[in-house]
C-alpha positions in Angstrom: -14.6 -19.1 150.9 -15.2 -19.4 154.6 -18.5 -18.0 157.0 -19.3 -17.9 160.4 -22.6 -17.4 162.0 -23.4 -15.4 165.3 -27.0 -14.7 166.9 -29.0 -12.1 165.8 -29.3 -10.7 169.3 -27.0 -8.1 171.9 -23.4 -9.3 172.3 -23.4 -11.8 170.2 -20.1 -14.8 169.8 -19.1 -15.6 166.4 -18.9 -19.4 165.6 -15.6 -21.3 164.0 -15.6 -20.7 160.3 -16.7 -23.3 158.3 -16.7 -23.8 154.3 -19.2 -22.6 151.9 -17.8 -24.6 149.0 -17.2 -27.6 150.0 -20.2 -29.8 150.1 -20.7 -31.7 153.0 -21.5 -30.6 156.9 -20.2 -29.3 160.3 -20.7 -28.8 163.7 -21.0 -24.9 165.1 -21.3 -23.4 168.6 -22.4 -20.0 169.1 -23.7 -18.0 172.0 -23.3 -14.7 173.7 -20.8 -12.8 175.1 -21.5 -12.8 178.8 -23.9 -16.1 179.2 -23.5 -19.3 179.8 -26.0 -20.3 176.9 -24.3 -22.6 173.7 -26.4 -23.0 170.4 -25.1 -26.1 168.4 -25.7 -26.2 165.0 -25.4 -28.5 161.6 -24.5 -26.6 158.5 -25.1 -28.6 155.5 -23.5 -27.3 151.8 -24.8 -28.8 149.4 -25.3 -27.7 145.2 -28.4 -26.6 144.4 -30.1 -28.4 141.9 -30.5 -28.6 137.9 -30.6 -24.7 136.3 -28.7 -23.7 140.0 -25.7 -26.2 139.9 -23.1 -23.4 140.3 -25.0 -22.1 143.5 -24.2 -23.5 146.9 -26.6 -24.2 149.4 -26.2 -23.7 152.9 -28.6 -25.2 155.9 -28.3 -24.1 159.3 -30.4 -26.5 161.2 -30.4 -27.6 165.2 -28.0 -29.9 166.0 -30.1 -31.6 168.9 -33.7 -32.0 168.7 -36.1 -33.9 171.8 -39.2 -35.7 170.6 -41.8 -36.4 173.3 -43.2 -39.5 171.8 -45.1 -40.4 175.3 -48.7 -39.2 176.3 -46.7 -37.4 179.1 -45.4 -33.8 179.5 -41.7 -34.2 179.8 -40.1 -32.0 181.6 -36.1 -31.8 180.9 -33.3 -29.7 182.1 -29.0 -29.0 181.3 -27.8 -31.5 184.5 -27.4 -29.5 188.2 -28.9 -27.1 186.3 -32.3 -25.2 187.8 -33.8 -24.4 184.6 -36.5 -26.6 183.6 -38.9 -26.8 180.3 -41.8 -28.3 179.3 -41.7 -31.0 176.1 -45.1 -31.1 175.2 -46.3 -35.2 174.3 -46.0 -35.4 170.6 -43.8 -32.6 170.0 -40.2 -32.0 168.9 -37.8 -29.0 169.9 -34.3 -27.9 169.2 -32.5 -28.3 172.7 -29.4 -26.2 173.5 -27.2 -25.9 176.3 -28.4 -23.4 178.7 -24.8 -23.3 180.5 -22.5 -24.7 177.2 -19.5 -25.3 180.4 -21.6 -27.1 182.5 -21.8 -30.9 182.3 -23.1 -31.9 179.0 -26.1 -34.4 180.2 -29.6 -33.6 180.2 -32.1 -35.0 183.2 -35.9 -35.7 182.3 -39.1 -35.9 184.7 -42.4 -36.5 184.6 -45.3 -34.1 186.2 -45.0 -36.8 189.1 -41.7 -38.5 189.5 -38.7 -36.7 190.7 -35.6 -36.0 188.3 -33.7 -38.7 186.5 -29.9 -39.6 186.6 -28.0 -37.2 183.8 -27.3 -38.8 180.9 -25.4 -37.5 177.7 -27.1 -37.2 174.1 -24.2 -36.6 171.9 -24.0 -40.4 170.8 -25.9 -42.5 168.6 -27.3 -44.9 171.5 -30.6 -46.3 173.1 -31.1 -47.2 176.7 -33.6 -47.2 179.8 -34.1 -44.3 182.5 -35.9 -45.0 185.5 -38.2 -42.6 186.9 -38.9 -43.1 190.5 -42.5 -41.3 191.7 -42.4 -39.0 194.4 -45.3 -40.1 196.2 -44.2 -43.5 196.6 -41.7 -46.4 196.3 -43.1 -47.0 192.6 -41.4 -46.2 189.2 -42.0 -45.6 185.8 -39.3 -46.2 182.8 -38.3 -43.6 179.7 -36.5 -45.2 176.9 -34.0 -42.5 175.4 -33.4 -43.8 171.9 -31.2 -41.1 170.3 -30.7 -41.4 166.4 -29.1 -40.0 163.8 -31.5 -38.2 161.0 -31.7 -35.8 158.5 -27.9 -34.4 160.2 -29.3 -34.5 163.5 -29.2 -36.4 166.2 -32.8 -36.8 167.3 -33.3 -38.0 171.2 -37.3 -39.5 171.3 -38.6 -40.5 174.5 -41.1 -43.1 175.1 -43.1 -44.6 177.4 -41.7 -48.6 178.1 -43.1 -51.2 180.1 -41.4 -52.2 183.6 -41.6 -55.6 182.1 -39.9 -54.4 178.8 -36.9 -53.3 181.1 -34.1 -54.5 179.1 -32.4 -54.8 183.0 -33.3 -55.3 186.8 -31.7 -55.6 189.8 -33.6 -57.7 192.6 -31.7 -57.2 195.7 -32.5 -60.4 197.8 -30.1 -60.1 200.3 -30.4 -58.9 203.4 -28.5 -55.5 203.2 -29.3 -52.5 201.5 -27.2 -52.0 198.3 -26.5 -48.8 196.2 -26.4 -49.3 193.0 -25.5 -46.4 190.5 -25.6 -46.4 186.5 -22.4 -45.5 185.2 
């Protein structure tokens, strides 16, 4: 037996079908019909438990969720994209892609620092993102540590040390050099 899910909302897109009776989990998309917005799901099935075992369970939870674990307001956007939110410090939210064919990378700021480089959170991974400050030739660094848990991927952002900086590049020659994180 198969199901798909849409959005309880105007013009709504259906997503891939996906199981019912086979325990385990998936990956769904859905959106609208005319908007560039993409909802990524986890569907778990799963038996219910002792008197229930013949009932399946299904659980439709986010797929990506950002935890603010810094004393900071965070704010994050889709890459190139204008949209921008507010990630409260201590607080987790579902993200979704506000334009699902746009580049799949998100970009982070603080209240004073200007926006970071894009970088992808589909992949189990941790890593450093400078923050430059707008005011002057300082900078502060995010560490993006995105794990896997409770089926899904969780991308927490905290506050790190410069001198925790797992790299640096001192430039001591005498020409200017750009340098670009690939």
């Amino acid at each position: 037996m198969q199901l798909c899910v849409a959005l309880n909302q105007k013009s709504p897109t259906w997503s891939d079908e996906f199981s019912m009776t086979v325990q385990g989990s998936s990956s769904i998309k859905v959106g609208y019909a005319n908007q560039p917005f993409e909802f990524n799901f986890n569907v778990l099935s799963s038996r219910a438990p002792d008197d229930y075992l013949r009932t399946f369970m299904i659980t439709i939870q986010p797929y990506f969720l950002l935890y603010n674990k810094t004393k900071h307001n965070i704010y994050y956007s889709q890459y190139d994209e204008k949209n921008e939110y507010c990630l409260a410090p201590n607080t987790t939210l579902p993200y979704h892609w506000y334009n699902g064919k746009g580049a799949r990378q998100i970009q982070i700021r603080y209240k004073d620092t200007h926006k970071s480089i894009g970088f992808r959170i589909d992949e189990v991974l941790k890593f450093d993102v400078k923050l430059d400050k707008e005011s002057s030739k300082e900078f502060v660094i995010c560490e993006v540590d995105i794990q896997f848990q409770e089926n899904s991927l969780y991308v927490i952002l905290s506050e790190k040390s410069k001198d925790e900086a797992e790299y640096q590049v001192n430039n001591q020659s005498p020409e200017s050099l750009i340098i670009v994180q690939s």
